[in-house]
Structures are given as structure tokens and as C-alpha cells.
ROLO-995105 format. One record per residue (C-alpha): x, y, z. Coordinates in steps of 0.02 Angstrom, whole numbers, plus 50000, padded with zeros to 5 digits. Layout:
BEGIN
XYZ
...
***
This chain:
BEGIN
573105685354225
573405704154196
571925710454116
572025714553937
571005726153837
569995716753727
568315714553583
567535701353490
566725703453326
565285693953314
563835692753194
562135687353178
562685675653026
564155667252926
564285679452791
564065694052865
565985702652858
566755697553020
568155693552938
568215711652854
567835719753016
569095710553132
570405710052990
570405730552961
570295731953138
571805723953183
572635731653025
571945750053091
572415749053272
574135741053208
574505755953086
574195766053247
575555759553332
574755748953445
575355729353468
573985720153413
573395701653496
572415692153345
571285676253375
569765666253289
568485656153365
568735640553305
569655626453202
569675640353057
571575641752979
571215651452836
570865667552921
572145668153044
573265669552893
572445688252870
572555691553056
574215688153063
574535698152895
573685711252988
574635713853145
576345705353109
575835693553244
575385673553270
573615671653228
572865661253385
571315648853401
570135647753528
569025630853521
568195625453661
567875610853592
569535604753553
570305613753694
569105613353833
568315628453900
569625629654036
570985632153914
570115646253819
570585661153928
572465652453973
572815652853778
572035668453750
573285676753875
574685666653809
574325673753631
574015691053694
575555693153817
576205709553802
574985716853673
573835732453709
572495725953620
571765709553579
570445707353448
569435689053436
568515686753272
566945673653306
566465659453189
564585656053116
563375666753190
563535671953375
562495657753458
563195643753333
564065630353430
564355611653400
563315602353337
562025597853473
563145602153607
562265620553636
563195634253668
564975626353675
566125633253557
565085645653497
565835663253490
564655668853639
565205654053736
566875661953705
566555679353734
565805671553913
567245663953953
568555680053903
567085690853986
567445701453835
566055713153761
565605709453588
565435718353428
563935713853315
564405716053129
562775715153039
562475713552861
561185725952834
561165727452625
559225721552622
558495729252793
558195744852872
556895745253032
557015726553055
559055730153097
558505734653271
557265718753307
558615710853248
560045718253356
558755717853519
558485700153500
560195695153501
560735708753643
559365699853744
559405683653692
560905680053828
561055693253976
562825687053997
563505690853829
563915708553829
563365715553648
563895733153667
564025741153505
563525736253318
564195739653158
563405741252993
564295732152860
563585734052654
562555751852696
561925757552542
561965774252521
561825790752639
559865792052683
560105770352697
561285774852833
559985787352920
558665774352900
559755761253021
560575775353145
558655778653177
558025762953206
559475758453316
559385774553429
557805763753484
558725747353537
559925755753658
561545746953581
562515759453507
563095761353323
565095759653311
565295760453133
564505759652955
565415752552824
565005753552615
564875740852502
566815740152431
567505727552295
569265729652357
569145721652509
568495704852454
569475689352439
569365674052329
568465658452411
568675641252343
568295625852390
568585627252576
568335644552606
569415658852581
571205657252481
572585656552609
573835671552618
575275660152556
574535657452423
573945675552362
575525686352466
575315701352374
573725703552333
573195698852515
574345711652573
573315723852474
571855716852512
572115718652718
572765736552675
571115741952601
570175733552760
571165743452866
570915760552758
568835756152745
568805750152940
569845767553007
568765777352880
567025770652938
567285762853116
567615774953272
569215767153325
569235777953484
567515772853555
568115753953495
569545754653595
568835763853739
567425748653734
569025735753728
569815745253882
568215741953989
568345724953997
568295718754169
569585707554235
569745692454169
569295676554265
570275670554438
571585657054408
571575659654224
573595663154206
574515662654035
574555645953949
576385640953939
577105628053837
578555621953941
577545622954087
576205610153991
577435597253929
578235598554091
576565593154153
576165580654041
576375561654044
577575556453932
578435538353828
577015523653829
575845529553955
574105536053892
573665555253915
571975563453930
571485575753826
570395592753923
568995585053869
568325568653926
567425558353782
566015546353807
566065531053706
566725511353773
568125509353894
569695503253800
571325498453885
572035513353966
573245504854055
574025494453903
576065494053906
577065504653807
577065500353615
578785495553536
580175510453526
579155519453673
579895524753821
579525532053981
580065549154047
581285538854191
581835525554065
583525519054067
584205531453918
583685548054051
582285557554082
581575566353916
582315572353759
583755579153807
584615563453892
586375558653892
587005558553710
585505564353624
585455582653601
583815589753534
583255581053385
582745590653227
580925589453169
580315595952996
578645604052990
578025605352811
577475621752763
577375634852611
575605636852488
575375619052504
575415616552684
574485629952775
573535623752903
574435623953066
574035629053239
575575639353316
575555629253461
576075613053368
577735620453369
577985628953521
577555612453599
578745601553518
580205615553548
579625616253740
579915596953717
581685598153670
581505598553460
582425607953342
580825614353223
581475618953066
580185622952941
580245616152749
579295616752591
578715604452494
578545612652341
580135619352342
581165609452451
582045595752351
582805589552537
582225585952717
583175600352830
584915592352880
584935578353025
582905576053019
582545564753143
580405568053132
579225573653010
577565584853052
576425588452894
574935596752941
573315601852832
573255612252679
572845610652491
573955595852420
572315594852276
572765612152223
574805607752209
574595590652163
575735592852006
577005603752093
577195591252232
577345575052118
578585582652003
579725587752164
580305569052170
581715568852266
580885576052419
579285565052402
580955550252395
581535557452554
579955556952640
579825538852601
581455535052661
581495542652829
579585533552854
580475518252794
581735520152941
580525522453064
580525538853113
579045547453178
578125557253076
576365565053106
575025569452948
573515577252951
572305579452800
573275585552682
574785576652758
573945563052742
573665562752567
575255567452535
576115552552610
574815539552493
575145534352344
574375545052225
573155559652224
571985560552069
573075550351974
574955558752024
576165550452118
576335554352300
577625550352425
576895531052409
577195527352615
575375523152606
574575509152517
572885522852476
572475534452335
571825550652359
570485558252250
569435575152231
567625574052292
565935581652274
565575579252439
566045593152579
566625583152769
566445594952894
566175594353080
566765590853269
567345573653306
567655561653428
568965550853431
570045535153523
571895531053480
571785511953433
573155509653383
574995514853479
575845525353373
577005539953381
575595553353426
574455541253583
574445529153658
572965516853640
571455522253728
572145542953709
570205552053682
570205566653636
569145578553497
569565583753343
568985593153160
568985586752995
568685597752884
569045589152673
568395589952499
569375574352443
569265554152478
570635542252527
570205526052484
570565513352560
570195526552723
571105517552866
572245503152847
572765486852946
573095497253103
572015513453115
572365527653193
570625532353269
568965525353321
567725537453286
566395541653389
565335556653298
564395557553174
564485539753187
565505526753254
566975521653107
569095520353112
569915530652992
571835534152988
573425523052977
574755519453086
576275509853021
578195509153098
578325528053169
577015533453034
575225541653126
574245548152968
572305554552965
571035564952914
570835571253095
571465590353145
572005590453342
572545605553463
573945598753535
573735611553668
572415600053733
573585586353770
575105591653772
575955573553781
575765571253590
577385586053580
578195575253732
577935558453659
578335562753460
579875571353523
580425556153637
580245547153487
581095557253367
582625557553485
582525537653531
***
């Protein structure tokens, strides 16, 4: 793995302006001519939107949760190929893992892995002294996370400034920049966090401008990137993720894959035979999705305001697995792209568009139809609540028999799951982990044939499966098993 210059922007809290910080300093180092790597520790969509608005570039995720830790540095150099600088924004505060799981997935537990030296941005409106007991006790806290340099976000004024240079020149990390409290770099939050760049283009464009202006204007971009050049290599056998390479690799048709991550929970039947329609990679219509007569099938990924929560892999994985990935959306859209042959609809805000996406009937007919025929087609959150039958009280595409509703009540966490179902996505005892993150309710919540057994926070199934239909709640790297692209596309082409 050649060895990439590299930082991660870390912070004692959620809150803090991480997302400020890493955002201006992609935008600053960009503006300087400098190709740009940007990643999030994480299931966090939202603000790899700004990243990506920031550097022109794919905005990456690093989860060692969903991933494994072993994939963490092989995607990291996928995403930063070729770049001369590669910027990781944490999640939470530094330490902040999963739930009960210590430090994995925590930004340290990252910054470990990338053996990357870290940034602490520290929110220091309401302290002066305390700032360095504060940075000291993180710096020490774990001698294998590198904290090398701090910087001051929300100073007050000039003598509030002096106050915190002094009382760091005492903890030995050094001070990399000081930043002012500034209106014009905040962005609306909602419901789920921040507003996603699709839906806000030009005023997010403004708004990562003026990071970038405050961030070169406050931070020392030359000690930054001199820090980011002294990275030491990066670990042995950690070479470039690749996503031929990994559905080359993985198992494909009816047999069950493993995710990186091995689940505890009850043995189910690993070794069941393939479920109707499935077919293994040295069936009798050729190896893969490219056999005799089949060319590469076309799947639609939904995209556009409604639809942003993707992971960039998704579709470099189904490509590497012999799709045609043609991007549509549903607000606009009043047609599938020509000759679908699968559907993908990931996560998003379908509660916010809920108007827009009834009144584009046609498309909502067409999603029916080609579920009718049994094609595949994979939803996720908002996916699936766009394929039920109505969401607070509008009709929806109507494949499911569920309605969808707005809720009080925030579900958020890690999760760990067990295909129960064979479906389009797994085959029946596929573990693997997963994210939900939802402020609405689907009731019923899984139907006849679920998608998942859950095994945290407690043990439920949720999710429907149905002809070539594989709709839930649950978010999934594909990256971590790889035979989801193989098997969806195998399908799609069958």
C-alpha cells in the first residue's frame, strides 16, 4: 500500500465542528491544487455529501463495524488512490465506539488502524485553562493514538485566544489553528442531522466555500500538511480494496456468504439449497453475469433529494459484477431507465418528498410493475417506505402490503442481523451487521417472509421479502460481503 499523506479530525465531543474543520480543510487544500482523498468514520451519509462538495471527489466510509477492521485501511487506500492528501473526519467524540463493543468503530480505533495522527478540534466557547486538562487527558488517555496538534474552534475574541495558546504551551500538543465563531458556515439540521447537499446545492456550495475561506484564514495549512506527510507507512498487507478483485472473490447464485464480521447468535442452515430463480456461478446458463446471451443487465439506482443515502461502493460493486448502473430520480423521473432489469433504492428522506413522490404516478406504476415481474430489487429505509403502500396517508408504490408513518421516536444504532429468508440480496443464514438509522414507523414492520432476524438491541425480524423484492429498515456495506453485488446481479440478468 503506497503510503499516503494523511489526518483525522477528531474531537472530544459530537458538536464540536469536525464537520467545519474537515469540510474547509478539504475545500482549502483543494483550492490549492492539491487532489484531495475525503472519508467519515462511520455509517454517516449526510456529511460525505459536503466532503465530496468539497474536493470534487467520492466521499468514502470507514466503519469497522460494518466492514471489519481489516477492511478499514484496504478501503481507505481504495478511496485515496492517487490523491496527495487524504483527510478522515471522525464521528462522536474520539473514544465513542459501539455500543458496548469498546473501542471498535470509534474514530481512534480508526486512526489506529490508518496509523494516522489525529487532529483534536475542540469547542472551546465556555473554557479557557481547563482546554489543556482537557487536551492532556485525551493525548494520554491512549499512547497509540497519535493526537498531534489541536485546533480551537468558537474562540471568542483576541485576549480569549491568548488565554488558550497559554494554557496549551503547557500540555505539549501544539496549537494548529483557532477558528471564530462565524454564522456563515453553519448548516441547517433536521430531523436526522444535517440537510443533505442535494437538497440545499447552492447554498451548500456557499456554505463549503466559506469553510474553506475561515479554515485557510485560521488553520496553518502548511504545518497541517507537513503533520499529514509524517505519517508512517501504513500497515503490511493492507493493499487497495478493489471491487472486481472482491466479487471475483466472492461466492456467488444460492450459496451463503460471510460477511467480515462473524455474528454470534443461533446456528441457522448455512448449507440450505439455492432458493427459486438462484443460480450458481458454474450453472448450466455460464459462469456469472455475462454468460452466453445475456449481456450486462441494467440496474436503476434511485437517487436525487429524495434518495441520498448511498455508499459509493454499492455501485462499483454491482458494475464489477457485470451491471449497467444507470442512476434515476424519483422525483423527477416519470420512467425506469430503458431495459431495467433491477432496482436498488437506498436511504434518504421519502417523509420530506412524500407529496412529490406520490404525485409522480407513473414511475411509482413502474416500480410496481417490474416488482410484479419478479425482478430483483433491493430497499433500504427510505426504499423501503417507498415501495409500501402509503406514507402518512399518500400513496406509495403499493408493492408492500405496510403503511409508513412519521414518528416521535428517533431508531438509531449498530445491528445484528441473519438473512431468513432467501431473497435476492442472501441467502438464508447470510450474518452480517448493519445501521438503522429512522424517524418513521412501518407498520406492519416485517411481513410473511422477513428479511432479517435481529440480534441487537434485541432479538426481533423486521423486513420483507417477496418474489425478487428484499426491503428493510437495515443499511449494509456491501463492501463487507461482496456476494450481495454478485448475487443481485446474477439475478437481475437470470
Amino acid at each position: 500500500m503506497v503510503t499516503i499523506p494523511r489526518l483525522v479530525i477528531a474531537a472530544p465531543a459530537s458538536g464540536s465542528g469536525k464537520t467545519t474543520v474537515a469540510t474547509g480543510l478539504m475545500a482549502a487544500f483543494t483550492r490549492r491544487g492539491l487532489a484531495v482523498s475525503p472519508h467519515k468514520v462511520g455509517p454517516d451519509y449526510i456529511d460525505p455529501g459536503y466532503h465530496s462538495l468539497a474536493t470534487g471527489r467520492a466521499g468514502r466510509n470507514l466503519d469497522a463495524y460494518m466492514c471489519g477492521p481489516d477492511l478499514v485501511a484496504p478501503l481507505f487506500a481504495h478511496g485515496a488512490r492517487g490523491c496527495d492528501l487524504a483527510i478522515v473526519e471522525g464521528v462522536m467524540g474520539l473514544y465513542d465506539g459501539a455500543s458496548g463493543q469498546g473501542e471498535l468503530a470509534s474514530t481512534a480505533h480508526v486512526a489506529k488502524l490508518l496509523r494516522a495522527p489525529v487532529v483534536l478540534v475542540v469547542d472551546a466557547s465556555s473554557q479557557s485553562r481547563s482546554v489543556a486538562a482537557l487536551v492532556h487527558g485525551f493525548a494520554s488517555w491512549d499512547p497509540e493514538v497519535r493526537i498531534s496538534g489541536v485546533i480551537l474552534n468558537k474562540v471568542g475574541s483576541d485576549r480569549h485566544e491568548m488565554l488558550l495558546r497559554d494554557a496549551l504551551d503547557e500540555s505539549g500538543v501544539p496549537v494548529m489553528g483557532v477558528l471564530r465563531r462565524a454564522e456563515q458556515v453553519a448548516t441547517p439540521s433536521r430531523h436526522l442531522g444535517l440537510v443533505p447537499v442535494a437538497e440545499r446545492r447552492g447554498d451548500a456550495v456557499a456554505a463549503v466555500a466559506a469553510m474553506g475561506a475561515q479554515v485557510s484564514g485560521g488553520c496553518d495549512l502548511d504545518a497541517l500538511m507537513a503533520l499529514a506527510r509524517s505519517s508512517p507507512r501504513s500497515p503490511a498487507g493492507s493493499g487497495a480494496w478493489d471491487p472486481v478483485e472482491a466479487v471475483r472473490g466472492a461466492v456467488g447464485g444460492g450459496d451463503a456468504w460471510d460477511a467480515a464480521v462473524p455474528l454470534p447468535g443461533p446456528s441457522l442452515n448455512r448449507g440450505s439449497a439455492p432458493g427459486p430463480g438462484s443460480r450458481t456461478p458454474d450453472g448450466p446458463e455460464g459462469g456469472g453475469p455475462d454468460g452466453p446471451g445475456r449481456g450486462r443487465p441494467v440496474v436503476a439506482v434511485a437517487g436525487g433529494p429524495a434518495f441520498t443515502f448511498s455508499y459509493a461502493e454499492h455501485s462499483e460493486l454491482l458494475a464489477a459484477a457485470g451491471a449497467e448502473v444507470v442512476t434515476f430520480d424519483p422525483l423527477r423521473d416519470v420512467a425506469l431507465p430503458e431495459g431495467t432489469r433491477g432496482l436498488v433504492i437506498g436511504g434518504g428522506f421519502p417523509e420530506v418528498y412524500a407529496p412529490e413522490l406520490s404525485a409522480n404516478e407513473p414511475l411509482r406504476k413502474a416500480v410496481a410493475d417490474l416488482a410484479a415481474a419478479g425482478a430483483p430489487v433491493a430497499a433500504e429505509c427510505a426504499g423501503l417506505l417507498y415501495l409500501s403502500r402509503s406514507l402518512d396517508g399518500l400513496p406509495m408504490c403499493g408493492v408492500l402490503d405496510a403503511e409508513g408513518r412519521m414518528s416521535k421516536r428517533l431508531t438509531l444504532g449498530y445491528r445484528e442481523a441473519v438473512a431468513i429468508t432467501d431473497s435476492a440480496l442472501a441467502a438464508v443464514g447470510t450474518r452480517l451487521r448493519g445501521h438503522e438509522f429512522h424517524r418513521t414507523v412501518l407498520e406492519p414492520g416485517a411481513g410473511s417472509a422477513p428479511a432479517w432476524g435481529m440480534h441487537l438491541p434485541e432479538r426481533r425480524v423486521e423486513g420483507f421479502v417477496q418474489q425478487g423484492v428484499h426491503a428493510s429498515y437495515l443499511h449494509t456495506h456491501w463492501a463487507s460481503a461482496p456476494g450481495i453485488a454478485r448475487r443481485f446481479v446474477e439475478r437481475a440478468a437470470g
